[in-house]
N, C-alpha and C positions, 0 to 999 in steps of 0.2 A: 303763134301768138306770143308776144315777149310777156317777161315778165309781169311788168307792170299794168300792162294792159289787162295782164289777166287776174293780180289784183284788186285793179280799181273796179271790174266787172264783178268779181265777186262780195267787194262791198257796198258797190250799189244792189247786188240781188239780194244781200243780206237785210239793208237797210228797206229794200222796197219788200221782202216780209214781213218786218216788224210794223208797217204800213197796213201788210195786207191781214194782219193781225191783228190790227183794232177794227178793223171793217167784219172779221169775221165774227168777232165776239157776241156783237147784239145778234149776230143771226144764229146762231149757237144756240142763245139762250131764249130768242123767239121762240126756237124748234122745242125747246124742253118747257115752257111755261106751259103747254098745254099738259104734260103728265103730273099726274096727283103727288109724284113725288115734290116735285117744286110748287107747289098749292103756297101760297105766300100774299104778305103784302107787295100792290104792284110799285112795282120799279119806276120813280116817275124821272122822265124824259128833259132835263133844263131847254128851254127855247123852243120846244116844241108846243108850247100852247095849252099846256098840261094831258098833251097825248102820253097815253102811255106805252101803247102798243101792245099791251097786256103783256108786259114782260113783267115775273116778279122778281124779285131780292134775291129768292137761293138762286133761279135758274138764272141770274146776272151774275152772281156770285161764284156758281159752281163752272160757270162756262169761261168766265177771265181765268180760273184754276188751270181747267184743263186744256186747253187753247193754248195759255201759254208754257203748261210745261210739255205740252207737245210740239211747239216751237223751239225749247231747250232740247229735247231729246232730237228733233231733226237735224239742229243745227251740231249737237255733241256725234251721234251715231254716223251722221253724213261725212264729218271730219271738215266741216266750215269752221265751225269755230267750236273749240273741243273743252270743255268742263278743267281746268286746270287750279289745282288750290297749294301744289308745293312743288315751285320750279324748282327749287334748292338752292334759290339768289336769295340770301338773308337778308332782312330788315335793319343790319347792321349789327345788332346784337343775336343776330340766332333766331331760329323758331321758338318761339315761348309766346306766353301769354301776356306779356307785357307791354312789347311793341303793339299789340294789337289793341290792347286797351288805349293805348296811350292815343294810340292814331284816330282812333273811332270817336275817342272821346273829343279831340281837337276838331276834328270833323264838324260833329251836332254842334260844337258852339258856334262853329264858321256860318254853320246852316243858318242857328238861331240870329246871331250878328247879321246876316244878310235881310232875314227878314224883319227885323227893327227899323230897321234903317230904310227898308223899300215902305214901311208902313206909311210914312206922310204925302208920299204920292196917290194913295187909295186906289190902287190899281184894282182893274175886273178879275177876276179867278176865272169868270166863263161859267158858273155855276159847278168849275170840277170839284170843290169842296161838299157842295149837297151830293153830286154823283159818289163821294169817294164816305161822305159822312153815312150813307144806306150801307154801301158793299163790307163798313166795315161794322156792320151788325150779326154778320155772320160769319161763321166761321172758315165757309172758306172766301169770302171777301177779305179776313185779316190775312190769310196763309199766302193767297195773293199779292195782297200791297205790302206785305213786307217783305216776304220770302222769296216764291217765284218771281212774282213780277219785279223786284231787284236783281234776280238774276239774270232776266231777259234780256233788262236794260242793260248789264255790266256786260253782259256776253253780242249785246249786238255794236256797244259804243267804244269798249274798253278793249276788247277781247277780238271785237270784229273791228269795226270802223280804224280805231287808232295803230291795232297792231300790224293790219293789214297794210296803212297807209304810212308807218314809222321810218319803214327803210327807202321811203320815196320824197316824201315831204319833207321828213326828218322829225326827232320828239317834236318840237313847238309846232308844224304846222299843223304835226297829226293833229297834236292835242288841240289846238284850234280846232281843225277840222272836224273831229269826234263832240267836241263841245258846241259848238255852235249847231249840232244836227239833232245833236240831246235835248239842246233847247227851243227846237225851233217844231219839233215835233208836241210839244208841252201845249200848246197854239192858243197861249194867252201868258202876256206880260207879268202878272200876277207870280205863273209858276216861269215863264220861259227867262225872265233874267236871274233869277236867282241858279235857275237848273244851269245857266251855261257857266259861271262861276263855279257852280259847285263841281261841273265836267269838268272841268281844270283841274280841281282839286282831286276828283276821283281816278281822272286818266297820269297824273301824278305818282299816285296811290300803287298805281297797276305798274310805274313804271320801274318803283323802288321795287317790286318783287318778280315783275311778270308772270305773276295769276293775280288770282283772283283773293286771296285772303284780306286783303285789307280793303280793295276798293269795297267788295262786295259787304264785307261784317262793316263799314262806314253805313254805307248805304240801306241795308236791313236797318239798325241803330234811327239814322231818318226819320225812315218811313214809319219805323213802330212809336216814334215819339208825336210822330202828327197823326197816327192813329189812335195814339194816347189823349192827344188834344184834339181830339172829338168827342170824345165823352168824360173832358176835365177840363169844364170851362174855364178856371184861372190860368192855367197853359195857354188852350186856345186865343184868350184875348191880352194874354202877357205884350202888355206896353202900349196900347190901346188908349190909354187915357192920359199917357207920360204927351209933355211938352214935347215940341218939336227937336229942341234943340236935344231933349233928352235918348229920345228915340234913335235919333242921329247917333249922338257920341258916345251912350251906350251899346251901341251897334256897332260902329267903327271899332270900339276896343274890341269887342268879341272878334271880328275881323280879324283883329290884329294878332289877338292873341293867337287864336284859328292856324292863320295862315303860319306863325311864327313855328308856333308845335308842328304844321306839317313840313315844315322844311329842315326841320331837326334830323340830325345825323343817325338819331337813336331815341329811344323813347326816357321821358325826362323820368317817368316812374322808377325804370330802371336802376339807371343814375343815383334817383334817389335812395333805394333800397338795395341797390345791390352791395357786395362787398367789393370795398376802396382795394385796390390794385397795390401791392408792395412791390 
């Protein structure tokens, strides 16, 4: 078996777990909603009619936990794709705290910029805003959508998909290719154009260090700011009521700026604070 063959084989088995991964979760938490320990309000189902299946909130909650960090651990333990946080390829200034700030922070506003701007289209979510607005009433619903379940994603798109596909496609196709699969799993316009943008940015991310430090603290950073803006409605509906034209070109700068900080050599904080060079 050549190289390549063998893999493009193992980023499709990769990618078709993270597949067999959401199929397994409800049933996960089926199997737990009958013990007292998960005794809860029920979990309701979008599109199904207001079935619920009797699934509740913890045993949806505690079963996305461990699902997927038993996905991490298969994938780390097996040596498919291995937990990596300090290649020793610097951010340009060195491991410190400040590239990493620097980069996370240009991140959220890229996120936030993209979504202003999709705002005047009114696109469907799919209902995954109500699915994702319950799970994060609990606790382990938050430790999910922020923590593990950013890791899964960076470890099957960033870590798996793109590194595996880099020295065949080359950086841009990977990163195509890892983005456009990010997105496409998301299975609604609402989340899937902004997610494959944002994979660009994230497999970027992965590229300046190769690990995980910055894609991944980007991505936690995200996800805990739109679990923020579930229960802080002026977030939540930030730019909502702005003009179109506002929505837009307020957007586009955050874009701008976004994209501008991630393509920086070095983090501007730095820069700013460090001491000037004699």
């Amino acid at each position: 078996m050549t190289l390549i063959t063998k893999d493009f084989l193992k980023t499709a088995g990769i990618f078709c777990l993270f597949l067999l991964l959401q199929l397994l979760i409800p049933l996960v938490a089926w199997g737990l909603s009958s013990l007292p320990t998960f005794a809860g309000t029920v979990y309701n189902i979008p599109g199904g009619e207001n079935a619920t299946f009797g699934i509740t909130i913890p045993a949806m909650a505690f079963s996305f936990f461990v699902v997927q960090l038993a996905f991490v651990l298969l994938l780390h333990f097996t040596g498919w794709v291995r937990i990596k946080l300090f290649s020793g390829k610097s951010a340009n200034f060195g491991f410190s705290g400040m590239p990493i700030f620097h980069f996370v922070g240009v991140f959220v506003v890229l996120s936030m910029g993209l979504q202003l701007m999709l705002l005047p289209l009114h696109l469907d979510d799919g209902n995954t805003n109500t699915l994702f607005k319950q799970l994060s009433s609990n606790i382990w619903g938050v430790l999910s959508l922020v923590v593990v379940g950013t890791l899964v994603e960076e470890l099957t798109y960033r870590a798996g998909v793109f590194q595996l596909t880099r020295k065949h496609l080359g950086n841009i196709g990977a990163i195509l290719l890892s983005s456009l699969l990010f997105a496409l799993v998301h299975g609604n316009l609402y989340q899937a154009i902004p997610a494959f943008f944002l994979g660009l940015a994230l497999a970027y991310l992965y590229l300046r260090t190769e690990d995980l430090r910055l894609c991944w603290s980007a991505h936690i950073a995200n996800n805990a700011l739109a679990v923020l803006a579930f229960h802080y409605a002026p977030l939540a509906h930030l730019g909502e009521q702005w003009p179109v034209w506002q929505q837009v070109g307020v957007g586009a700068l955050m874009v701008a700026m976004g994209g501008f900080g991630l393509l920086m050599k070095g983090s501007l904080l730095k820069r700013l604070f460090g001491r000037a060079k004699r």
